[in-house]
N, C-alpha and C positions, 0 to 999 in steps of 0.2 A: 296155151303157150307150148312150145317146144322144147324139147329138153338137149339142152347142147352137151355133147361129149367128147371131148378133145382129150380125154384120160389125165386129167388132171384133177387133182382133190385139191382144190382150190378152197376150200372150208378150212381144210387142216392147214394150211399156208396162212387163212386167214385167221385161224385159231394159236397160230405158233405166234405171229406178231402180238397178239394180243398178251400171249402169255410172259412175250421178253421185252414188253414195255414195263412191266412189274420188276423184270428181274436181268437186267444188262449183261451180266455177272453169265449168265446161260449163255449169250450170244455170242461170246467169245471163241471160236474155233481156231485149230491147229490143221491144217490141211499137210500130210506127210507125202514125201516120195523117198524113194530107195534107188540109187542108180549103181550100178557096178560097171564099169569097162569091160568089155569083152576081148577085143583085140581091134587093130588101128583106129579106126574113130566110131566104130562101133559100141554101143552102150548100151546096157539091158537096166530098164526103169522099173521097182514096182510099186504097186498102190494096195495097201490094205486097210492099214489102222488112223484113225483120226480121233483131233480132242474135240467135243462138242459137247452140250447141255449140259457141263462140269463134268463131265466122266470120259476115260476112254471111251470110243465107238468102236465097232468094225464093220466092214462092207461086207456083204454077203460072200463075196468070194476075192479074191485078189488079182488085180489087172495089172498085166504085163506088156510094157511096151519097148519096143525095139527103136534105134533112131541108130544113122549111120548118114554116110553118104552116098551118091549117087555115084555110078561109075564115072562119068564126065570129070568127076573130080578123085581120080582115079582111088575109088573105096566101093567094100564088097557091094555095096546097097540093100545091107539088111532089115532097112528099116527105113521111114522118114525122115527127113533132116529137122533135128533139134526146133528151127524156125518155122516149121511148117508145123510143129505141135501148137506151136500158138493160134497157129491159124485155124484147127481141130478148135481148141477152148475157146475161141471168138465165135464161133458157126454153130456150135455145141449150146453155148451159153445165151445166145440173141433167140437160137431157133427154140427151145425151151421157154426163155420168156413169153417168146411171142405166140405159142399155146398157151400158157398159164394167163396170162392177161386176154387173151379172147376167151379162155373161160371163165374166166373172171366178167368179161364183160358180156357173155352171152351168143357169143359170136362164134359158130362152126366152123371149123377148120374142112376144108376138101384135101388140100396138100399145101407144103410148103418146102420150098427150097431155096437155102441160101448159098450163093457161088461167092465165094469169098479170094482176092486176088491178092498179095501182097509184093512190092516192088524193091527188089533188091537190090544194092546197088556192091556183089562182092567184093570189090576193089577194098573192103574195110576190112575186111575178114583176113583176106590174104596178106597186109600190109601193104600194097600196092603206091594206095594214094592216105594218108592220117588223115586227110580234109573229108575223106568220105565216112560218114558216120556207118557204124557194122550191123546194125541192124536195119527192120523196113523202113524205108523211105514213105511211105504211101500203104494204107491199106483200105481196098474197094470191097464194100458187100452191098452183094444184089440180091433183093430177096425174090423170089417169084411165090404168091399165094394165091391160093384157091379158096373164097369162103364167102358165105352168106353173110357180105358187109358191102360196103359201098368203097369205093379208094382212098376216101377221105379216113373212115375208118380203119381200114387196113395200113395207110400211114403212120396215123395214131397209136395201133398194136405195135410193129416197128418203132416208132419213137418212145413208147414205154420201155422195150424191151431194153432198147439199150441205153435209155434214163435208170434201170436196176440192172444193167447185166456190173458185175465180178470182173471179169476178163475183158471187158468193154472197158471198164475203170481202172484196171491193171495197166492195160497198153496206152492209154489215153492218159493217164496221169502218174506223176514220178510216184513211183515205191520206194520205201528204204528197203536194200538189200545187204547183207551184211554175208562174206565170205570168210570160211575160217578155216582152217587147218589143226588137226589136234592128232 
């Protein structure tokens, strides 16, 4: 038999469920961001510390993200636009599963790439039209993979991934979101 390597520890993935069936209480995470303004609709985002397995975490180093606009909308364009991070965490989060479940199922990965397209409709953002809802209308991901499976399989990887993606469940189903001022 062959030994597939997609660089995933799919043991310890399957060792952690095992361990927070016992204990719920552990499963519980706080996932943080830090955003500062910069100047006109530029924002500087960062990522460091999170709550998980009852205790503070921290990430090995801390991530910094910039979001802005594009000049079309006459801003400096330091960064991404705010909308187009989600689009990051949806592509980020399918493309992750869908190595971790073809290791899980034995299945080599050659490449994979997902083009992820989201349809905007700005007239919401601007105040234009209130009937137009301000975020995507429509969002298209096309995965392209490369692997020692058949398409039927390869749908199946795909279809796990985003039966457990986060950010797949995030945009797909209402969150409570709770805005505050202090």
């Amino acid at each position: 038999m062959t030994t597939v390597s997609n660089g995933v520890n799919v043991q310890a993935l399957l060792d952690a469920r095992e361990v927070l069936k016992g204990a719920p209480e552990a499963a519980q995470f706080t996932w943080r961001a830090t955003s500062k303004w910069e100047d006109g609709v530029h924002s500087t985002t960062k990522i460091q510390n999170f709550f998980g397995l009852g205790q503070e975490q921290t990430h090995k180093t801390e991530s910094v993200f910039d979001a802005d606009h594009p000049e079309v909308f006459a801003a400096a364009d330091n960064g991404i636009t705010p909308i187009e991070y989600l689009l990051v965490g949806l592509a980020s989060c399918l493309t992750a599963g869908v190595a971790s479940v073809a290791q899980n199922r034995g299945i080599q990965l050659r490449s994979v790439e997902a083009v992820i397209e989201g349809e905007h409709d700005i007239r919401g953002i601007l105040g234009v039209d209130s009937d137009v809802r301000n975020g995507y209308n429509d969002i298209k991901v096309t995965f392209k993979i490369d692997a020692d499976a058949s398409p039927q399989d390869i749908e199946a990887l795909v279809a796990q991934s985003q039966k457990r993606s986060a950010v797949f469940d995030a945009l797909a189903n209402p969150t409570n979101i709770t805005v505050a001022v202090s």
